[in-house]
C-alpha positions in Angstrom: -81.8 28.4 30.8 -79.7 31.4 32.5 -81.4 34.9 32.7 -80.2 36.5 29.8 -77.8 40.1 30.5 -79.0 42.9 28.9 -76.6 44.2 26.2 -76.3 47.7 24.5 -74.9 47.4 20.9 -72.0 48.4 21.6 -71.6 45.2 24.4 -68.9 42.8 23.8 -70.7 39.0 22.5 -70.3 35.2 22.6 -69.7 33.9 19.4 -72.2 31.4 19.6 -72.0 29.3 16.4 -67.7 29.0 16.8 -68.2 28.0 19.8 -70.5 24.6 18.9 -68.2 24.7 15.9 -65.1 24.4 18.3 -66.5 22.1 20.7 -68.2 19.7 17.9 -64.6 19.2 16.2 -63.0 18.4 19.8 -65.9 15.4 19.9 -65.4 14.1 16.2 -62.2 14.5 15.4 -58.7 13.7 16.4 -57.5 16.4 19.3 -54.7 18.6 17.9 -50.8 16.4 18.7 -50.1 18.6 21.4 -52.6 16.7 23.2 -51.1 13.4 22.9 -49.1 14.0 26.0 -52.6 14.1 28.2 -54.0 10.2 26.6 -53.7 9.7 30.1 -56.5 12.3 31.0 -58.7 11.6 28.3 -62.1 10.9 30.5 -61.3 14.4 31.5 -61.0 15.7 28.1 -64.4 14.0 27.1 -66.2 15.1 30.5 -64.9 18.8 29.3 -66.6 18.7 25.3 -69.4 17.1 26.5 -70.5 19.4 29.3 -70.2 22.1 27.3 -71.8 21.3 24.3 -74.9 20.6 26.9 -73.6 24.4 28.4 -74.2 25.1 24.9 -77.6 22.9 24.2 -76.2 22.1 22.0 -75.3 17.7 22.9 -78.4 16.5 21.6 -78.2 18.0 17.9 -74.7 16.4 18.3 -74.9 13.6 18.9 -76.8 10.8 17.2 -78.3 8.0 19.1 -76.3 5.5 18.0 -73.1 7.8 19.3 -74.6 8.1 22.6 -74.7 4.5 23.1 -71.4 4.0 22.2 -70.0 7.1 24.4 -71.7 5.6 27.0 -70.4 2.0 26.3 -66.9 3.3 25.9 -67.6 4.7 29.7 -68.4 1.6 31.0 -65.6 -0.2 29.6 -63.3 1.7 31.6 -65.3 0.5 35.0 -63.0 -1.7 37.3 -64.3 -5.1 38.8 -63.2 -3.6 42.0 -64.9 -0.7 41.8 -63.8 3.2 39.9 -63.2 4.3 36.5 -59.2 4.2 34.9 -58.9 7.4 33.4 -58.4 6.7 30.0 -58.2 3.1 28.3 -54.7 3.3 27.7 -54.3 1.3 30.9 -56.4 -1.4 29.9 -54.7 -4.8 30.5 -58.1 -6.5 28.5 -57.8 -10.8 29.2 -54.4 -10.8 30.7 -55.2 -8.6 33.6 -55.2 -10.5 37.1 -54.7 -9.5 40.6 -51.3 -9.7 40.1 -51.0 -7.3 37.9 -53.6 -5.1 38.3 -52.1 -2.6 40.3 -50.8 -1.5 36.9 -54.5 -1.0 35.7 -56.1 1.2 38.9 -59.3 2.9 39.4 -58.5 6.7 39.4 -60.2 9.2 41.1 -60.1 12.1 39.1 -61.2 9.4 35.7 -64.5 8.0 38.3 -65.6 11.6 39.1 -65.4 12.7 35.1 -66.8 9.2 33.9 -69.5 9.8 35.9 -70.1 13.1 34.7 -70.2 12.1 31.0 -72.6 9.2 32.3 -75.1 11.9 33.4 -74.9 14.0 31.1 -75.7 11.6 28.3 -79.1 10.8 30.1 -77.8 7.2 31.3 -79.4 5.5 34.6 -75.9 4.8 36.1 -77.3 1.1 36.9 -74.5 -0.2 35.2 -72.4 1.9 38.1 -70.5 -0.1 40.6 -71.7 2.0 43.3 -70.8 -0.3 46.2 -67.7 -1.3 45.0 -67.2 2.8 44.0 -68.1 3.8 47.6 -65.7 1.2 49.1 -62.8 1.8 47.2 -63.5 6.2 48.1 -62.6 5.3 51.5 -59.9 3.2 50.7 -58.4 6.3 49.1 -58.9 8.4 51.9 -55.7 9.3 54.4 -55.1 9.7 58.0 -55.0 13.7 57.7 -58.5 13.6 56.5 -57.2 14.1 52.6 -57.7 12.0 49.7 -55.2 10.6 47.2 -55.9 9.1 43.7 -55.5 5.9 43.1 -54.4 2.5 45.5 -51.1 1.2 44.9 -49.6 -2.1 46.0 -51.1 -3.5 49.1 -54.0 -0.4 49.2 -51.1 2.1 49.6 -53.0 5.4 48.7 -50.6 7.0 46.1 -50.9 10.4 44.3 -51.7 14.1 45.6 -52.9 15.4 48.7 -54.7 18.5 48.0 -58.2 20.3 48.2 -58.7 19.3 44.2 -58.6 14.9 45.5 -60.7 16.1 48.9 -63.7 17.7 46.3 -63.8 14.9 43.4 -64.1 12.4 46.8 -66.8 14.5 47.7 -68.0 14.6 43.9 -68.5 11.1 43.7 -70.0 10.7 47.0 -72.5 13.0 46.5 -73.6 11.6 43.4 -73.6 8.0 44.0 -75.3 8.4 47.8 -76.3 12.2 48.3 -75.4 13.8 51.6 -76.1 11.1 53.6 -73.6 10.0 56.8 -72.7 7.4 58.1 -73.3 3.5 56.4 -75.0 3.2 53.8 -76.4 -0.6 52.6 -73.4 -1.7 54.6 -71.0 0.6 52.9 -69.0 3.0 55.1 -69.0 6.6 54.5 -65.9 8.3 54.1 -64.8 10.4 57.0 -66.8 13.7 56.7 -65.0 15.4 59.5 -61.8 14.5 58.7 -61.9 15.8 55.5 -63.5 19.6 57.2 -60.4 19.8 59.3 -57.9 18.8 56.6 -59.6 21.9 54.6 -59.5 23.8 57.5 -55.8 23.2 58.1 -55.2 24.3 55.0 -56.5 27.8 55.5 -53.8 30.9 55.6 -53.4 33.9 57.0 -54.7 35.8 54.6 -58.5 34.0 54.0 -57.4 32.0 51.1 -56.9 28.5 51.0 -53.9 25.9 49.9 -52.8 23.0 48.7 -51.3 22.2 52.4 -50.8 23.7 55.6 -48.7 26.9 55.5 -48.3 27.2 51.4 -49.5 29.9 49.6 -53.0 30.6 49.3 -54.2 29.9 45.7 -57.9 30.2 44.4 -57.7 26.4 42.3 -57.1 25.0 45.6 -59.4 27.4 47.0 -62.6 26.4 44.9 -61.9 23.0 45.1 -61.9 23.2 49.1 -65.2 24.9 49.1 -66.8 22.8 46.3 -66.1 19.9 48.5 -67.2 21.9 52.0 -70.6 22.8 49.6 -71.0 18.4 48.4 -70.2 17.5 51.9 -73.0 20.3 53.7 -70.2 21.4 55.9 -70.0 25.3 54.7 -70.2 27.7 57.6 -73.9 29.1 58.2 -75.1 31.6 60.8 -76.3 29.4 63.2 -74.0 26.5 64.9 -75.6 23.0 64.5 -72.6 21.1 66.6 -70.7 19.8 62.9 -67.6 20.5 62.1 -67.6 23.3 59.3 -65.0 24.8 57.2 -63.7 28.2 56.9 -62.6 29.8 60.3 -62.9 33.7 58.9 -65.3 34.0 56.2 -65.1 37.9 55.8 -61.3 37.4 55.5 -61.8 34.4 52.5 -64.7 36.9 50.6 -61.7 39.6 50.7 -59.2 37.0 49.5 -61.1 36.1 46.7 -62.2 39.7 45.6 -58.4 40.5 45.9 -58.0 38.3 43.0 -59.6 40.8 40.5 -56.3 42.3 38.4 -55.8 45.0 35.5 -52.7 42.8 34.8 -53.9 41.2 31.8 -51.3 40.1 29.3 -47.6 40.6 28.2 -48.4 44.2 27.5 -49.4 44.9 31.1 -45.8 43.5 32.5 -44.4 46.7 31.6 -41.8 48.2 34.1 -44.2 50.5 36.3 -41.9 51.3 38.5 -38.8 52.1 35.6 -36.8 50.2 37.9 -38.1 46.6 36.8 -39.0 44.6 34.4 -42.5 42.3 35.4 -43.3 39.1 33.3 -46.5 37.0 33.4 -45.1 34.9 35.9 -43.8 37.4 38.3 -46.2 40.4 37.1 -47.2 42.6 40.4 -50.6 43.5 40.8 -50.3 46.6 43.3 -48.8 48.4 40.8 -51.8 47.8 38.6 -54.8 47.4 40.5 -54.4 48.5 44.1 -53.0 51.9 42.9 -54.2 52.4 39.9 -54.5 55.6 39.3 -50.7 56.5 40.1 -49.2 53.4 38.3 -51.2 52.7 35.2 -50.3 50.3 33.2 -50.9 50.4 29.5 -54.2 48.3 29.3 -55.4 50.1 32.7 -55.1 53.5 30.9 -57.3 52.3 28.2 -59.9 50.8 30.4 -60.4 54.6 31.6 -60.9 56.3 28.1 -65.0 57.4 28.9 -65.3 55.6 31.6 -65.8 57.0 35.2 -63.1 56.8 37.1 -64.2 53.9 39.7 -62.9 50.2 39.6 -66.6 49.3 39.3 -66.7 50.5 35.9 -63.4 49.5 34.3 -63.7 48.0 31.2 -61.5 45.1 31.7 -60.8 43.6 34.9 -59.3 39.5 35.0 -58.9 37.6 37.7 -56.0 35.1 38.7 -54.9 32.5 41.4 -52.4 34.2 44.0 -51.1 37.6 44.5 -48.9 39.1 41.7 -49.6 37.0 39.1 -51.1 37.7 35.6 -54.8 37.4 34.3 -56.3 33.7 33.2 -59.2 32.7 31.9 -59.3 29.4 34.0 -59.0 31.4 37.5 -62.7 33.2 36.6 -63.8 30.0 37.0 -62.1 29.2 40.6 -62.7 32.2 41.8 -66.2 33.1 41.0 -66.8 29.3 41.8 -66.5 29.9 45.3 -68.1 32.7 45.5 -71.3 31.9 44.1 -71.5 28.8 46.6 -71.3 31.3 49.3 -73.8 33.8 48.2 -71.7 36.4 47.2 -70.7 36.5 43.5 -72.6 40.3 43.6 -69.1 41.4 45.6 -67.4 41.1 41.9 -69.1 43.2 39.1 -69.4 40.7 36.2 -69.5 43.3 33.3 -66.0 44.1 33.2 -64.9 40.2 34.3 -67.2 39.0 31.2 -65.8 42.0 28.6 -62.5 40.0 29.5 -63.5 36.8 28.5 -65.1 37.7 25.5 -62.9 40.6 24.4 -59.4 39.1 25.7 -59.3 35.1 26.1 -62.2 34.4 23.7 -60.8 32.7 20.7 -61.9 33.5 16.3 -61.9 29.8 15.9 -64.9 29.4 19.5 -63.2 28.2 22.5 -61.2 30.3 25.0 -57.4 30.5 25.7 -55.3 30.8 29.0 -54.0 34.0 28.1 -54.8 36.5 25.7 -53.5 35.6 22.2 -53.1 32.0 23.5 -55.2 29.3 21.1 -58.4 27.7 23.0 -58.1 24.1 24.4 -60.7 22.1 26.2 -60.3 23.0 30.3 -59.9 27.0 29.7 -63.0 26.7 26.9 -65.0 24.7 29.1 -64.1 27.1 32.4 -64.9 30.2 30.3 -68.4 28.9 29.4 -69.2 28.0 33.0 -68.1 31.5 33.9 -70.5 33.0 31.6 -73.1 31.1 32.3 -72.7 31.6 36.3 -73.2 35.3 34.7 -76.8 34.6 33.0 -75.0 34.6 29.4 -78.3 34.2 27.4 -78.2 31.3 25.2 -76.6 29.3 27.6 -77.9 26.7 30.3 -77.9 27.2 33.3 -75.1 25.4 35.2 -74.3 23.6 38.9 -71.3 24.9 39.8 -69.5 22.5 42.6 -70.4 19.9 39.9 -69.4 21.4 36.4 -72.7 20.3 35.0 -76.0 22.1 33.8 -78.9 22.0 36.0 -80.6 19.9 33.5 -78.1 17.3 34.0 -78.1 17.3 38.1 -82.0 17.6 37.6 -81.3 14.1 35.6 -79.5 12.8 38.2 -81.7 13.4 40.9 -84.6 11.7 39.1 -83.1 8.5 38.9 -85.5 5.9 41.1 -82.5 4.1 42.4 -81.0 7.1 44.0 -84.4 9.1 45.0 -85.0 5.5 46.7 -81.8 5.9 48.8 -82.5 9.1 49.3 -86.2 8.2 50.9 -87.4 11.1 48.4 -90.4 9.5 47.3 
């Protein structure tokens, strides 16, 4: 369990019991119909309530034995005889499908990295996991530049995205079905590790952040996911050169990037015209006014993060964090920026105390759960990124969490236990 912080009486709290309330009705009942829209993403949805009810510990009181089973049978029914997870069943072709028409019917990348998630954190042995199959098809999906997509179209035509968030669930499901080991494996091909470095790499900018291609604008999603993957992969820079290609060429510069990303722009209120020669929204909201000079362009909220409280950023009351340069506050960015942080040893260059007042006092929802933006209602990714934040933080009564992986340390410890894999591993 994480360290617990100690809190005056006065300290904001995590509503505890609304939160397993909240999370509990996303497992048993219907989703709300905004949802319906994202059937397609519903291994990702699932992977998201049931990590954090174990964030929580709250999944074993959940859940009945009988329900585990069947979550875990419902998993397995979306394997592929070729290898991967579909995302969600809607894409199930059942009797009819055949290799003519499977290509309608792919394995996904994003739904194999989640259903394997859900697989380990429901205490199952993953034998039932096509791991050669899974390993064959990664590399299948991964591209000339070093990049991954999603899926495999007609004729293994790798189809979908090409950023940092593809590059880290690769290196997600690599990690968990064969550790760090390079190079064949059983007589399955890696993917290529060094390949994927220097398509990170070329995504770096100019300013220490990282992309979602070469010269875009740095953004911390793409950011995190780049690291997480550098972090699954053991390619993250260290002191001493060991003749493998590593990622991130300026390391100070990235650690100022993602400090940078700490804002006093918080919600609509804080989009105020600062200037009185503008009007700033929460899409186009500009964060020098608010935060880099501060005490000559206050902003409503900044003023009242002052009232008895030394004047030093260190002890504001409130300080949110967000994805790229003049943009507002969101709950989901604690989690890609702190992320990132914590993997490379320096989550003590943010002061947590005013970054956690924010979630709790801000985005942190009367019914449990967290929204995107103050005043916003929860819903799954921004509730399960809040609770990861937290518990990065030591929030006591929550478990302690691995954060490239977006599961407890109970669960990873689970996974690692496993004979098959400590076998591959040579760990016994």
């Amino acid at each position: 369990m994480a360290p617990g912080l100690a809190l005056d009486a006065e300290e904001s709290r995590l509503n505890y019991a609304a939160h397993i309330r909240y999370w509990r009705r996303n497992l048993k009942t219907f989703l709300p119909h905004q949802f319906t829209g994202n059937d397609c993403n519903r291994m990702t949805l699932a992977a998201f309530i049931i990590s954090a009810l174990d964030i929580l510990g709250d999944l074993k009181a959940a859940l009945s034995d009988g329900e585990r089973e069947g979550y875990i049978d419902w998993v397995y029914r979306c394997q592929l005889p070729e290898g991967g997870f579909r995302p969600a069943p809607a894409t199930d072709l059942g009797a009819v499908r055949s290799r003519e028409n499977q290509i309608w019917d792919p394995a996904h990348l994003a739904g194999t990295f989640f259903a394997l998630l859900i697989l380990i954190n429901l205490g199952d042995d993953l034998e039932r996991v096509k791991r050669r199959e899974a390993l064959q098809w990664l590399t299948k999906l991964q591209r000339p530049d070093g990049g991954f997509g999603e899926t495999l179209g007609e004729a293994d035509r790798v189809e979908g995205g090409n950023d940092s968030r593809f590059g880290f669930m690769a290196a997600g499901v690599r990690w968990m079905l064969r550790g760090n080991l390079e190079g064949p494996v059983d007589g399955v091909p890696d993917m290529d590790v060094d390949a994927l470095v220097r398509c990170i790499q070329a995504a770096e900018t100019y300013d220490g952040g990282l992309s979602e291609a070469p010269y875009h604008e740095a953004h911390a999603g793409f950011a995190s996911c780049a690291i997480s993957a550098l972090h699954l992969v053991d390619r993250l820079p260290t002191s001493t050169p060991d003749g493998r290609v590593r990622g991130l060429n300026n390391l100070p510069l990235t650690l100022r990037w993602l400090a940078s990303r700490q804002t006093l722009t918080l919600d609509e209120e804080d989009a105020a015209d600062t200037y009185e020669d503008e009007t700033d929204s929460s899409a186009t909201c500009h964060d020098s006014h608010s935060f880099m000079k501060l005490r000559d362009y206050p902003t409503t909220r900044g003023k009242l993060s002052f009232i008895d409280q030394p004047l030093v950023h260190a002890e504001l009351k409130w300080v949110g964090m967000n994805g790229r340069e003049n943009k507002i506050g969101d709950t989901c960015y604690a989690y890609w920026v702190c992320t990132p942080l914590k993997l490379l040893g320096h989550l003590d260059i943010v002061d947590s105390k005013p970054i956690r007042r924010w979630l709790l006092d801000r985005t942190q929802h009367l019914v449990g759960g967290f929204g995107k933006l103050p005043g916003d209602h929860p819903d799954p990714q921004h509730s399960f990124l809040g609770l990861m934040v937290l518990s990065m933080f030591g929030e006591a009564g929550l478990q302690s969490v691995d954060t490239a992986l977006c599961i407890t340390e109970r669960a990873k410890q689970h996974l690692e236990s496993l004979p098959w894999r400590r076998k591959l591993l040579a760990m016994d």
